[in-house]
C-alpha positions, -999 to 999 in steps of 0.1 A, spaced: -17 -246 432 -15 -268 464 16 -258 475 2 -223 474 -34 -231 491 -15 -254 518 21 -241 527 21 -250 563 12 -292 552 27 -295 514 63 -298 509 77 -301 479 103 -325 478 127 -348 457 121 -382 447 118 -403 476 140 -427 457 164 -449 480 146 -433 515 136 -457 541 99 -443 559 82 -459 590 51 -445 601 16 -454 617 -19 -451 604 -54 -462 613 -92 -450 600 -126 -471 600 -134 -503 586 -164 -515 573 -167 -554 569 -184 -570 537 -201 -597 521 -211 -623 545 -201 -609 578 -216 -574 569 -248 -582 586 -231 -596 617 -207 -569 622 -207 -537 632 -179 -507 613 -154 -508 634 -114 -495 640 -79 -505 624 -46 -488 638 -12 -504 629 23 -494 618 43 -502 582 77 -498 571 90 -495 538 124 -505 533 130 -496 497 115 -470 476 128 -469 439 111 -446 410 87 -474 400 80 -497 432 81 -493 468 85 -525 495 63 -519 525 51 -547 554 31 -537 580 14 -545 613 -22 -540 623 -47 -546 644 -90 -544 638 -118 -543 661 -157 -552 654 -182 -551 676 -213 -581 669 -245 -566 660 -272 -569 686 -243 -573 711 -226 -547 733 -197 -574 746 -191 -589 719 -166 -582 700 -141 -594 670 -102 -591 667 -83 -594 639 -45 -588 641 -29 -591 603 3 -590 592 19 -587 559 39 -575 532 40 -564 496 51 -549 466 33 -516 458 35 -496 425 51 -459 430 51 -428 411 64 -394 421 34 -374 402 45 -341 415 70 -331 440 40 -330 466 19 -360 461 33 -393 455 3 -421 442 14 -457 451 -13 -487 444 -8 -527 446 -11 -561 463 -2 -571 493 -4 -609 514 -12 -612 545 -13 -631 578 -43 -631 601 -47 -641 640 -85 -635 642 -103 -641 679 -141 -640 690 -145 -627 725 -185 -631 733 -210 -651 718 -209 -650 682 -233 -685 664 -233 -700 698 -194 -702 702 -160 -686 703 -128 -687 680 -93 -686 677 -77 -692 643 -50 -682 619 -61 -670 582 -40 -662 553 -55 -634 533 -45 -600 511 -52 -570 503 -55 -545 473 -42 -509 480 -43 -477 469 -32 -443 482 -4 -413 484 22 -399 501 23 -366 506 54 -347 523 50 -318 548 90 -315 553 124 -329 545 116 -357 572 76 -362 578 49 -375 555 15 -377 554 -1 -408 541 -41 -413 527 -57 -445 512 -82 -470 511 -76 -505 513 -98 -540 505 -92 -573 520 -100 -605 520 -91 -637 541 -112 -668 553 -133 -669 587 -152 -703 594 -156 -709 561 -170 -678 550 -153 -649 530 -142 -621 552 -142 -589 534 -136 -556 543 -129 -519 532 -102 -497 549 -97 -457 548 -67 -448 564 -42 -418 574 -11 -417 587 19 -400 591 54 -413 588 92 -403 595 120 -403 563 149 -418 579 172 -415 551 169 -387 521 174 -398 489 190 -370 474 222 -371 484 226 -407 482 213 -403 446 240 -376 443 266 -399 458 260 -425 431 258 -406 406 297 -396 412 303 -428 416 288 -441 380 302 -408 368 335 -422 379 331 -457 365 318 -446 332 350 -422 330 373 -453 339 355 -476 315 361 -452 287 396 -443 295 406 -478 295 387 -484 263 408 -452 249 439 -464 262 432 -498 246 423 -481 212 453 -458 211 478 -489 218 462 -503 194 470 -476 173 435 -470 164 439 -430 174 411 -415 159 386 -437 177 410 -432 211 405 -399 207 367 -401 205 366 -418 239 394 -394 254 370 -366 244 339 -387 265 362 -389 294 366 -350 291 332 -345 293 327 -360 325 359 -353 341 385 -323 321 410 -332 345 408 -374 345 440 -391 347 463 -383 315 430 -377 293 443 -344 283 476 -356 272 465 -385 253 444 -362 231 471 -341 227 489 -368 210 455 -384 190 457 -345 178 493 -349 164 488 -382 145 457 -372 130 468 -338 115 505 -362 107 481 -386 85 452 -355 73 487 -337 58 497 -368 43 464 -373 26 468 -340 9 503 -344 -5 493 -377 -20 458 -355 -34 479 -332 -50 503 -354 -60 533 -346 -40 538 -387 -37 570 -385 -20 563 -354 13 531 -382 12 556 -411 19 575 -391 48 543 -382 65 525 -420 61 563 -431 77 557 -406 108 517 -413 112 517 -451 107 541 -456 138 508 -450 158 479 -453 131 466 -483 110 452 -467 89 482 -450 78 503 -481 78 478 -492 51 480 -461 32 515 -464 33 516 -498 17 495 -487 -10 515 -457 -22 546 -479 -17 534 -503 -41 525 -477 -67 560 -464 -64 578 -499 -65 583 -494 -99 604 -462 -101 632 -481 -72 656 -490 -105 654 -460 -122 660 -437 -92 688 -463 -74 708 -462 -111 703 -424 -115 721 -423 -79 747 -445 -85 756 -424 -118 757 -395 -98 778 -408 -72 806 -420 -100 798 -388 -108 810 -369 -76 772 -353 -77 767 -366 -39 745 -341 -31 720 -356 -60 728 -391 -52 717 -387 -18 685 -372 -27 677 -400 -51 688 -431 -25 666 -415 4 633 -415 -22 643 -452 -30 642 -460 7 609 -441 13 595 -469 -16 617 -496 -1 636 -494 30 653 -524 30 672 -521 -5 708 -526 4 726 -509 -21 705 -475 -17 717 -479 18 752 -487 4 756 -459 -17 736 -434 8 759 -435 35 792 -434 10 775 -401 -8 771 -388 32 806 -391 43 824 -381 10 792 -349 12 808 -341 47 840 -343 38 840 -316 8 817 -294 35 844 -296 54 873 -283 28 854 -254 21 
């Protein structure tokens, strides 16, 4: 609704996040308390700079300068130069106005030029002051700024107070948009790093399925990141390897079971383990099966014998005389290929 009643002053904009902004402001001042009897409303002018803005809190220090003229007194007059610096609270409430509020402390160089108690002064004051305001944008570069600001500091022993209401306009050196863009590639590119490494860690640690999970994060950042692609390719393989194993040993196809656990737990844990199990299970059917091969070798059945010594080293690899009698039953099977 502002945008639309005030085109030619409100821009929308981005966050100010990350911008740096110096500008200058002034507006009347009305003292308080003690001194608002002996002074009259006067002027501030000054300039502020604010470093750092994030989406919470903004730095800003200023300069500034305040002039009072003494009741009952056309010479004489008051000066009070303050410097200071601050931490104010900052919230982009729309893309147009921009509410900040907080505290800052301050440093003042106060002087009497006149008459003012039968005497003149020249002294140095620490003091603060509470703020509250907005920013408003007009372009890419320039904003307006509105607020109201109360102060306090010592002045021969009495409490100086006064109220500020100030405008201003200031300059956007530096937009935060693209910067925000630039880091976001780059903790786009971190993120993708930290969780390739973490896949590549996983998968050598033959932990594929949770490599894979990670390889697929990557993939959403970045489909083209490194060897991403390929790695899932392979997390692919030894997880359909170990899903077909699973089955056969379900419907009780023990031995396909064993060749597939072999194959998958080269790169998987979890089928090394599976593989342990079924080998166990099995243990018990090595004697049968390594004596029904040797009888069919005596026998001249090679064929058979072979089959029979390759499920006893499925069960257990290292039995020497299945290995023995497998590799006799192979070179007397070639050799009768061969004559016929």
């Amino acid at each position: 609704m502002i945008t639309n009643c005030f085109p030619a002053i409100v821009y929308a904009t981005e966050n100010l996040s990350r911008s740096t902004v110096w500008g200058v402001y002034g507006g009347p001042s009305f003292p308080g308390g003690y001194y608002e009897q002996k002074l009259n409303a006067g002027i501030s002018a000054g300039t502020f700079f604010i470093p750092y803005i994030s989406s919470l809190y903004m730095i800003e220090g200023n300069l500034a300068a305040s002039y009072y003229t003494i009741q009952g007194s056309d010479e004489s007059v008051l000066y009070d130069v303050h410097t200071g610096a601050g931490i104010l609270l900052y919230y982009p409430l729309f893309s147009f106005l921009m509410p900040y509020g907080g505290a800052s402390l301050s440093v003042h160089y106060v002087r009497f030029k006149g008459d003012l108690s039968g005497g003149s002064e020249d002294t140095w004051k620490p003091g603060y002051f509470i703020k509250a305001g907005a920013l408003i944008p007009c372009s890419e570069k320039i904003l307006f700024r509105i607020g109201a600001e109360y102060g306090e500091h010592d002045l021969s022993d009495k409490t100086f107070r006064t109220v500020q209401f100030t405008g201003g306009i200031a300059y956007r050196f530096r937009s935060g948009a693209p910067d925000d863009e630039k880091t976001g590639e780059v903790l786009q590119g971190k993120e993708a790093e930290r969780l390739y490494r973490k896949g590549v860690e996983e998968f050598n640690a033959r932990n594929p399925l949770r490599a894979e999970g990670y390889f697929r994060k990557v993939m959403n950042i970045r489909n083209d990141y490194k060897d991403t692609a390929q790695y899932i390719a392979k997390t692919e393989g030894i997880r359909n390897t170990y899903n077909n194993a699973v089955a056969e040993e379900t419907n009780g196809h023990l031995f396909p079971a064993l060749e597939k656990y072999i194959v998958a737990a080269r790169d998987m844990k979890d089928a090394e383990g599976k593989l342990f199990e079924l080998r166990r299970k099995l243990a018990y059917l090595v004697p049968v099966m390594e004596k029904n091969g040797i009888h069919a070798y005596q026998a001249g059945n090679y064929r058979s014998c072979i089959d029979e010594m390759k499920k006893v080293l499925l069960v257990s690899p290292e039995r020497r005389n299945a290995i023995l009698y497998l590799q006799r039953a192979a070179k007397h099977q070639r050799a009768l290929e061969r004559l016929q």
